[in-house]
C-alpha positions as CSV (number, residue, x, y, z in Angstrom):
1,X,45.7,-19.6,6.9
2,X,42.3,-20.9,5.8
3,X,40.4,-18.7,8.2
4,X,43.0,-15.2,7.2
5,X,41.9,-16.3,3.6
6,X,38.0,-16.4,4.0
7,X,38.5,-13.4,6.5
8,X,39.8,-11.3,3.8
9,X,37.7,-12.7,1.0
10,X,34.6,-11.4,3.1
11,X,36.0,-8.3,3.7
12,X,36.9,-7.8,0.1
13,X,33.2,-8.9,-0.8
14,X,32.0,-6.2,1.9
15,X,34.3,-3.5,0.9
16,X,32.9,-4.4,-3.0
17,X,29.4,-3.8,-2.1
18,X,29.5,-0.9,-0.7
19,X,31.7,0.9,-3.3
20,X,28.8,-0.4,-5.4
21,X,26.1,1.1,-3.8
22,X,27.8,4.3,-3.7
23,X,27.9,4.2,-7.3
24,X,24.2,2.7,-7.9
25,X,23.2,6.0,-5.7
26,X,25.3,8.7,-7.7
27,X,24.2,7.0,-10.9
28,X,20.4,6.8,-10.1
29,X,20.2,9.4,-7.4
30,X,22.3,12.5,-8.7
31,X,21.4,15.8,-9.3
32,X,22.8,18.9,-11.2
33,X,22.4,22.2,-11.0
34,X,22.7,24.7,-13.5
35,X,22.7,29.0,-12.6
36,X,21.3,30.9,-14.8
37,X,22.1,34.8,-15.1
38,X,20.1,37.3,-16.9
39,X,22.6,40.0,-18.6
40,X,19.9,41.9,-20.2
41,X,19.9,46.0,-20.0
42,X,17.2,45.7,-17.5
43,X,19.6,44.2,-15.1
44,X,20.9,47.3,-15.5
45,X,18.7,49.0,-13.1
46,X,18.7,49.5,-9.6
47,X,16.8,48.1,-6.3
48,X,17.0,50.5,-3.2
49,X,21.0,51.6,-3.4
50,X,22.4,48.8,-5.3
51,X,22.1,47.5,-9.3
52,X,20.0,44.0,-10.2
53,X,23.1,42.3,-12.0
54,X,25.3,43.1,-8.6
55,X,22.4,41.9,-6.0
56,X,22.2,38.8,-8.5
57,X,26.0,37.8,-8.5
58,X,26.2,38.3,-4.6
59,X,23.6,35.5,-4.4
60,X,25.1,33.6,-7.2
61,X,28.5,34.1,-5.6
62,X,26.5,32.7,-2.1
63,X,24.7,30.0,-3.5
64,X,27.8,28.3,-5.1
65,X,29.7,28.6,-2.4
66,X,27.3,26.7,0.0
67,X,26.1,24.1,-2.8
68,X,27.2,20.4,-2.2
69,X,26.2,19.6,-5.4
70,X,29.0,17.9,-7.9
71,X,27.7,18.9,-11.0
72,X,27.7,22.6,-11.2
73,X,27.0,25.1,-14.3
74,X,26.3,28.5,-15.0
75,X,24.8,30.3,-18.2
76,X,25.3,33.5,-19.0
77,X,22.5,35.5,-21.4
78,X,22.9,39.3,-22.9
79,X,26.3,40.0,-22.2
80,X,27.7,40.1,-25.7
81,X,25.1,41.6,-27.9
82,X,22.8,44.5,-27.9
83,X,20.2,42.6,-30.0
84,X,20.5,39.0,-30.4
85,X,18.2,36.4,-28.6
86,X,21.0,33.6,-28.8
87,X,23.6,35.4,-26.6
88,X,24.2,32.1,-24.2
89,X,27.2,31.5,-22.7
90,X,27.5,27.9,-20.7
91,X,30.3,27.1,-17.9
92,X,30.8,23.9,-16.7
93,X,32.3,25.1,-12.9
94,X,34.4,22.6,-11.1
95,X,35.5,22.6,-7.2
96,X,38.8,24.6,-6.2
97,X,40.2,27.5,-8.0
98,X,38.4,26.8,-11.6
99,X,35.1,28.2,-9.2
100,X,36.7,31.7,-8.8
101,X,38.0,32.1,-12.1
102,X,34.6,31.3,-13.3
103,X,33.2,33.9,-10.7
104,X,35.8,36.7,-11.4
105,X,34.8,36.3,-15.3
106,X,31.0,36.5,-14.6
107,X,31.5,39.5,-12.5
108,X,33.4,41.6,-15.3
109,X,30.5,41.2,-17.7
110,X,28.0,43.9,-18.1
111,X,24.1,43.8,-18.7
112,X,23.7,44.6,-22.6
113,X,21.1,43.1,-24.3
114,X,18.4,40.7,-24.2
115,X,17.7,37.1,-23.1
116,X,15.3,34.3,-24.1
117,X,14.3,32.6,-20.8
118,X,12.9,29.7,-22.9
119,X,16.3,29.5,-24.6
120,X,18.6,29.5,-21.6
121,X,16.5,26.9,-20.1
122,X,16.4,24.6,-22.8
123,X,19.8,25.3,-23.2
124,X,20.0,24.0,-19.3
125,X,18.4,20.7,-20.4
126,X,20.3,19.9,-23.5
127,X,21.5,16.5,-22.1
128,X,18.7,15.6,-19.5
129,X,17.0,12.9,-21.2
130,X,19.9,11.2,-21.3
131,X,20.5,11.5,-18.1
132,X,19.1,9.7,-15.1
133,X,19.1,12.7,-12.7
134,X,16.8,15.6,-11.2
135,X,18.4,19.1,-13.0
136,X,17.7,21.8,-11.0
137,X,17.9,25.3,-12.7
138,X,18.4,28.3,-10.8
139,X,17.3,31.1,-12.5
140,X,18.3,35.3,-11.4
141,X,16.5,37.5,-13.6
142,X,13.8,40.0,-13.6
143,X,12.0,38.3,-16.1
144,X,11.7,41.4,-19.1
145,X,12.0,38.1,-21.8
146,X,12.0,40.6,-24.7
147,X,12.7,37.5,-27.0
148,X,9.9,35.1,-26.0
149,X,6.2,35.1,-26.9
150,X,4.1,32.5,-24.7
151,X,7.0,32.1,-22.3
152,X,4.9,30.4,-19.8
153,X,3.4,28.2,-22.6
154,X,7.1,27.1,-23.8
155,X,8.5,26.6,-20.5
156,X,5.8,24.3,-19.2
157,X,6.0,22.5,-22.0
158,X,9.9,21.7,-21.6
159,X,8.8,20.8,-17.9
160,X,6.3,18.5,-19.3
161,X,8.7,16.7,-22.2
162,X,11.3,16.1,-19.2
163,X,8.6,15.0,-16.8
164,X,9.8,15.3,-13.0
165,X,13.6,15.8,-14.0
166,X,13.6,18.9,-14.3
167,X,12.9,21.9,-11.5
168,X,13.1,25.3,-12.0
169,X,14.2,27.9,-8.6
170,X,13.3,31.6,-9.6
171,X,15.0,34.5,-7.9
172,X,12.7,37.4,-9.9
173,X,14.0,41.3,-9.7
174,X,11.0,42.8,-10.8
175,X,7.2,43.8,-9.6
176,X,5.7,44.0,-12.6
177,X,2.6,41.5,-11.7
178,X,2.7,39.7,-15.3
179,X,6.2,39.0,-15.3
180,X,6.2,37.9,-11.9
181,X,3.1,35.5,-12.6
182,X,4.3,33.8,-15.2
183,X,7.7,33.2,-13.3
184,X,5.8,32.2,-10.1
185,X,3.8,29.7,-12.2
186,X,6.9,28.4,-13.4
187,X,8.6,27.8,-10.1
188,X,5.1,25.7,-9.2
189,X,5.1,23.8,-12.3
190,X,8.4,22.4,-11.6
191,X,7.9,22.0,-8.4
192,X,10.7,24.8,-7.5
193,X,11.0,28.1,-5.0
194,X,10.2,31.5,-6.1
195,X,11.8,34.6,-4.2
196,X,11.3,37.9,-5.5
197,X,13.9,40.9,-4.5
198,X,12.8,44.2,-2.9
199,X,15.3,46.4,-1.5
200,X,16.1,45.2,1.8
201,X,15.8,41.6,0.9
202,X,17.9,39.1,2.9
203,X,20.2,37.7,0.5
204,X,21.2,35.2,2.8
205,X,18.2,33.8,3.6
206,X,17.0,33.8,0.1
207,X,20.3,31.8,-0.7
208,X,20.1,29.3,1.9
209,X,16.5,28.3,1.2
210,X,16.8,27.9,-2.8
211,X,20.0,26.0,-1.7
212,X,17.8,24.0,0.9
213,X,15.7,23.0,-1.9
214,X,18.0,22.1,-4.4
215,X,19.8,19.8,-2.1
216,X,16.8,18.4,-0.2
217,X,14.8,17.3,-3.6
218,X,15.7,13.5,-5.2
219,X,15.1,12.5,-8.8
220,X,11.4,10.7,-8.4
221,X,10.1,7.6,-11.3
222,X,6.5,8.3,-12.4
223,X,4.2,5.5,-11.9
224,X,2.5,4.2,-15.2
225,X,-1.0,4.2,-14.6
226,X,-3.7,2.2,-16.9
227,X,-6.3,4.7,-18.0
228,X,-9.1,1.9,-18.7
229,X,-7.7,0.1,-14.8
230,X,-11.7,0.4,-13.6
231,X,-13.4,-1.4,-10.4
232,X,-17.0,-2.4,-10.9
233,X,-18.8,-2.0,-8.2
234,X,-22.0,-4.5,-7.9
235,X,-25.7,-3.7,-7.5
236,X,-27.5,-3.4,-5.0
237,X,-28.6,-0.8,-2.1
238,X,-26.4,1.3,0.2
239,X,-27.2,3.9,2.1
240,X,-26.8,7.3,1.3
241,X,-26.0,11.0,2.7
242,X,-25.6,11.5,6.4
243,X,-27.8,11.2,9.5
244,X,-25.1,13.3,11.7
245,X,-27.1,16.3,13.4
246,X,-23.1,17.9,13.1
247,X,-23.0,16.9,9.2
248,X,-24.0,20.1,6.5
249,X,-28.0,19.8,5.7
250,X,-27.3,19.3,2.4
251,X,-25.8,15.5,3.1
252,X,-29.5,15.0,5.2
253,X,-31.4,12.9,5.0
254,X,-29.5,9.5,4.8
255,X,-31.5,7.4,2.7
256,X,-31.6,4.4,1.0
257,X,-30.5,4.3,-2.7
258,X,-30.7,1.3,-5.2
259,X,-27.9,1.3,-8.1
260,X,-27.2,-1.1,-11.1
261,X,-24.1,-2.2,-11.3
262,X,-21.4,-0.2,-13.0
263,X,-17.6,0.4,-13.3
264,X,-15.7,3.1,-11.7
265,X,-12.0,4.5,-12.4
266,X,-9.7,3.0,-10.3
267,X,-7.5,6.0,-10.2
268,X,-8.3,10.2,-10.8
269,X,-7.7,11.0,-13.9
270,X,-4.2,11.8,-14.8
271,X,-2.1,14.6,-16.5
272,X,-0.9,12.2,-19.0
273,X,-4.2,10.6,-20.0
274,X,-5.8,13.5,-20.4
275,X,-3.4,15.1,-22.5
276,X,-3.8,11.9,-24.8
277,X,-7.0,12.9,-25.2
278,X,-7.6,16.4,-25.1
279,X,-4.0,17.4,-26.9
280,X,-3.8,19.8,-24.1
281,X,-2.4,19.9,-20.0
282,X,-4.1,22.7,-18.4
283,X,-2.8,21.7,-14.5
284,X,-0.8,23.8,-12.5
285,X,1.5,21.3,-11.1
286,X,2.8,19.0,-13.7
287,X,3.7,15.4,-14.0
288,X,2.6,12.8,-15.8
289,X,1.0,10.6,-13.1
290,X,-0.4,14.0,-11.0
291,X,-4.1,14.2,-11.2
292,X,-4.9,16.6,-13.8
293,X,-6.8,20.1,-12.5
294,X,-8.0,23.2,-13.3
295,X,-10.6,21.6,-15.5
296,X,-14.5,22.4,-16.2
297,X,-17.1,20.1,-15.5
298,X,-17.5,20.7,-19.1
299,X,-14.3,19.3,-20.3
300,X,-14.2,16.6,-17.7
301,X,-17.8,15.2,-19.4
302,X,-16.1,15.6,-22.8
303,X,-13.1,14.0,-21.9
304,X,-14.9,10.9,-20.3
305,X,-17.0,10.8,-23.4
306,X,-14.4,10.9,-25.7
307,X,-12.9,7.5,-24.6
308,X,-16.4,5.9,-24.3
309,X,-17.2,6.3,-21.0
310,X,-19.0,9.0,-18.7
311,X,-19.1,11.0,-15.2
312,X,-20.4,9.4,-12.4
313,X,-23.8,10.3,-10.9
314,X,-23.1,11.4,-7.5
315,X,-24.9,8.5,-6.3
316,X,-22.1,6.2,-8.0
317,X,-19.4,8.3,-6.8
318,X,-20.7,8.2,-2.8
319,X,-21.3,4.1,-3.0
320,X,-17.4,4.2,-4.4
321,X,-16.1,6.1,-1.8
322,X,-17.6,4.5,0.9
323,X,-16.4,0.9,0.0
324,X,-18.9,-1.5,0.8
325,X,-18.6,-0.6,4.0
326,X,-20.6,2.6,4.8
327,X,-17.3,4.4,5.7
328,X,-17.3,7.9,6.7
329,X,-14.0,9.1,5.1
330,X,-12.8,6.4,2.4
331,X,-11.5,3.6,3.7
332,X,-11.7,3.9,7.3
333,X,-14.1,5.0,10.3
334,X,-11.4,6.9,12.2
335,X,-10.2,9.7,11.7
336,X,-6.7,8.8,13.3
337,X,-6.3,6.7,10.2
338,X,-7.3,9.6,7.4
339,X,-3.7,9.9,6.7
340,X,-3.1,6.5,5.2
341,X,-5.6,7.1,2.7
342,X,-6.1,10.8,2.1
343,X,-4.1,13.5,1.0
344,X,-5.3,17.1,2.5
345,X,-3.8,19.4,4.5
346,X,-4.3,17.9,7.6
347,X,-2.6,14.4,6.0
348,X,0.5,16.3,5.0
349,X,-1.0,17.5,1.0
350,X,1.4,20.4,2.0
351,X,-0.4,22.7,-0.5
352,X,-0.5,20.8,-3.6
353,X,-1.6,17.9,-5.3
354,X,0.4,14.5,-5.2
355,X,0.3,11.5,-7.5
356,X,-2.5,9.4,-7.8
357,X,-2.3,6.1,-6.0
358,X,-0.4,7.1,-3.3
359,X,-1.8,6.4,0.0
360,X,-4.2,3.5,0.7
361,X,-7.1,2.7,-1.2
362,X,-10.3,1.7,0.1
363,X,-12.8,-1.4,0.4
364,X,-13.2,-1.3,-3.2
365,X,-9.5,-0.8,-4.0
366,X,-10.2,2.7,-5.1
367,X,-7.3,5.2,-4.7
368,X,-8.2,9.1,-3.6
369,X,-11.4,9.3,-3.2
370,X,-10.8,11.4,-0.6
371,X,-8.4,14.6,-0.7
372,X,-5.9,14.8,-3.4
373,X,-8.6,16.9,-6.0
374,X,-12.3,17.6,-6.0
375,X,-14.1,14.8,-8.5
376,X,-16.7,16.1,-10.1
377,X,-19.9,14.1,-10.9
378,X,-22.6,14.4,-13.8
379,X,-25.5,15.4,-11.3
380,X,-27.1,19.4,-11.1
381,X,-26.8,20.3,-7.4
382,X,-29.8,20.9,-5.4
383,X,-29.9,21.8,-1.6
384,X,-33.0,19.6,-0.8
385,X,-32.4,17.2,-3.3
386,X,-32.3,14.0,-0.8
387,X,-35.5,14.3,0.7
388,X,-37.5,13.8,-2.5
389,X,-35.4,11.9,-4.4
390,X,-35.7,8.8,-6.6
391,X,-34.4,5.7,-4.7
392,X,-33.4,3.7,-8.0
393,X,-30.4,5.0,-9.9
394,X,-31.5,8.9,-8.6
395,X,-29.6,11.1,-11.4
396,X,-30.0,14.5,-9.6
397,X,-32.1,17.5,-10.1
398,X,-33.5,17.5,-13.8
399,X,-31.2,21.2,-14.3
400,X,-29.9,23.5,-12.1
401,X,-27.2,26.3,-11.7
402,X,-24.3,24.0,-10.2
403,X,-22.4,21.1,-10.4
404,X,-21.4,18.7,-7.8
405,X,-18.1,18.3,-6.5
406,X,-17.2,15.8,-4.6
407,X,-14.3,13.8,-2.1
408,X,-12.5,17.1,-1.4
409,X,-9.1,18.5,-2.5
410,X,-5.8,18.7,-0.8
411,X,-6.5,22.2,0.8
412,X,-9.3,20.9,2.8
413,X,-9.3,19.7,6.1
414,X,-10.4,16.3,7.4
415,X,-14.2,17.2,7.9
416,X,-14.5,18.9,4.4
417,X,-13.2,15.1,2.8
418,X,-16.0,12.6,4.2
419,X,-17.6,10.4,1.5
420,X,-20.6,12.1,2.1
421,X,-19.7,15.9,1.4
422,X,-21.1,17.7,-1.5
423,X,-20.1,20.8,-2.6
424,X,-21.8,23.1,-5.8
425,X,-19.8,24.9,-8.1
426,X,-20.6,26.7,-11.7
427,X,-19.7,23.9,-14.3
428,X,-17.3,27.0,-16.0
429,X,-14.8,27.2,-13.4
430,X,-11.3,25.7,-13.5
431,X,-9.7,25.8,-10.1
432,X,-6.4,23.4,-9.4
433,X,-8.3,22.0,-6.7
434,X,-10.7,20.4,-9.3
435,X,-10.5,17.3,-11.0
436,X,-12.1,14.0,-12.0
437,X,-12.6,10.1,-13.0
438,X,-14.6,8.2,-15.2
439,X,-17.1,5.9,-14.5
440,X,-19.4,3.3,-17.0
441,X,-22.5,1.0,-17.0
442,X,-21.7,-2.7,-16.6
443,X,-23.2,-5.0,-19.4
């Protein structure tokens, strides 16, 4: 009897556990997805042989069918009123029949007025910070906004305030090249798809992709990163720049350079620091622990400045990267190892940038100094610079035309990333391959 009791006690422990990890999963793990379905006159219109608002509800009417997803909603905007920017209309859709009624209803509506496509997705995101979940939003329209001013503006900010929760999939039905830029840049801040319709478009396909996405993507916990977390780096001499014959002439010769000792940031600078600082996030992806981009040499320096510290002289930033080691890609010799440490697009970057800290850091415990974004450094660039220059503290040609950029970015590939690359840019331009850290003088 003994053993028929423990048996069962076991089993009933077992059977426990796993009901409760089920739960812990749906609780910390779900997702929702809400459709969104522009009603406004312009949907009106018609690509090739068939009408926007009936191309749209044929991949709505797809995508719902194939979702697995438990939590489904749809908004409707512009259906009632000719004029009025608050014409939302939410329903919550449940599996079985309560689906086709919901589907039969959307498809009697007509386009009629206007929409607000900052409206409908806030209106999405009412109860998301509540909520531990990733809400994607779906969104079929062709963008005319006739409501919004700074819709881009608006909606990045709403992607910001709910920081990685929430991603937005856009399904655009129109060419116009500023509506479809601010909805492509939409779909990229969030970390969504963008598909735009033409006549002859494969529905299917466009359905089963966005789907794809949507069910693929998990909810992911920003890291909290310590914007003063530095690593000082002692004096002393290391050698500089390249003696590879197969290295750019630029990185030649390979010399000796002495530098005091000095702190350097431990991490790139984030989209959350520098927001704290600036008032402003000017990257193209966003999340709070992503390494901010698409920033100036000029408002890197004023940024570093502002919270009492400084760029790095390129000197600093190559003794960094190579981590007391003379490495030839940050933290390791090989090349085999580059994607333990680096993100680029030979390491998997897959087109974008990814949060700081990530991979492996090197000898120094620095993190990206390699791949990820460009860092730039205080120093003018000069092509000959290294065989005349200073061997104490050497700070760079005394002005120039360019900047320096170093470490590369995620669109490089693994040659373009070595510690010793250099590349020269105007200090205006603002690519989102182009970012920053921090560095100060030790006491």
């Amino acid at each position: 009897m003994k053993v028929f009791k423990y048996f069962f006690s076991i089993l009933f422990l077992v059977l426990f556990m796993a009901l409760l990890l089920v739960s812990i999963k749906e609780t910390h793990a779900s997702s929702s997805v809400y459709f969104i379905i522009d009603y406004s006159k312009t949907m009106d219109d018609m690509i090739g042989d068939k009408k926007k608002i009936d191309i749209a509800q044929e991949i709505f009417s797809k995508m719902v069918d194939g979702t697995k997803a438990r939590d489904l909603s749809v908004v409707i905007s512009g259906h009632k009123s000719i004029d009025k920017c608050d014409d939302i209309q939410v329903f919550t859709i449940i599996k079985g029949e309560n689906r086709k009624k919901i589907q039969e209803k959307i498809e009697k509506f007509k386009p009629l007025g206007k929409i607000s496509i900052y409206e409908v997705v806030n209106t999405s995101t009412k109860d998301l910070k509540e909520k531990n979940e990733l809400r994607n939003v779906v969104l079929l329209t062709d963008g005319t906004a006739k409501c919004d001013d700074d819709i881009l503006l608006k909606v990045r900010n709403l992607i910001e305030a709910h920081d990685y929760k929430l991603s937005i999939h856009i399904i655009n039905f129109n060419h116009d090249k500023k509506v479809s830029y601010n909805l492509q840049n939409m779909a990229i801040a969030s970390r969504g798809t963008y598909n735009q319709i033409k006549a002859g478009s494969n529905l299917d396909s466009i359905a089963k992709n966005v789907l794809n996405s949507v069910q693929t993507a998990s909810l992911y916990k920003p890291k909290q990163i310590k914007r003063d977390d530095m690593v000082l780096i002692p004096e002393g001499e290391f050698m500089m720049g390249s003696s590879n014959k197969m290295d750019d002439p630029n990185e030649q010769p390979a010399h000796q350079v002495y530098l005091d000792a000095y702190y350097i940031d431990k991490y790139e600078v984030t989209q959350k620091h520098f927001k704290e600082v600036m008032g402003y996030n000017p990257a193209l992806w966003i999340g709070s622990d992503l390494p901010v981009e698409r920033v100036s040499w000029f408002e890197a320096k004023e940024y570093c400045e502002k919270i009492g510290k400084r760029l790095p002289i390129e000197a600093e930033w190559e003794k960094a990267a190579k981590g007391g080691r003379n490495h030839r890609w940050p933290g390791t010799n090989n090349q085999d190892e580059l994607v333990d440490y680096s993100w680029n697009d030979d390491t998997g970057a897959k087109g974008r940038t990814h949060p700081v800290g990530t991979k492996k850091p090197n000898g120094y415990g620095i993190y990206d100094m390699s791949g990820n974004v460009y860092e730039w450094v205080a120093d003018w660039f000069g092509m000959d610079y290294y065989k005349n220059s200073p061997k104490d503290n050497p700070k760079g040609p005394a002005k120039g035309i360019s900047k320096i950029l170093r470490g590369g970015c995620w669109d490089n590939h693994t040659y373009e990333v070595r510690t010793t690359s250099r590349y020269a840019a105007s200090p205006k331009v603002k690519y989102a391959d182009n970012g920053f850290r921090c560095a100060k003088s030790a006491d």
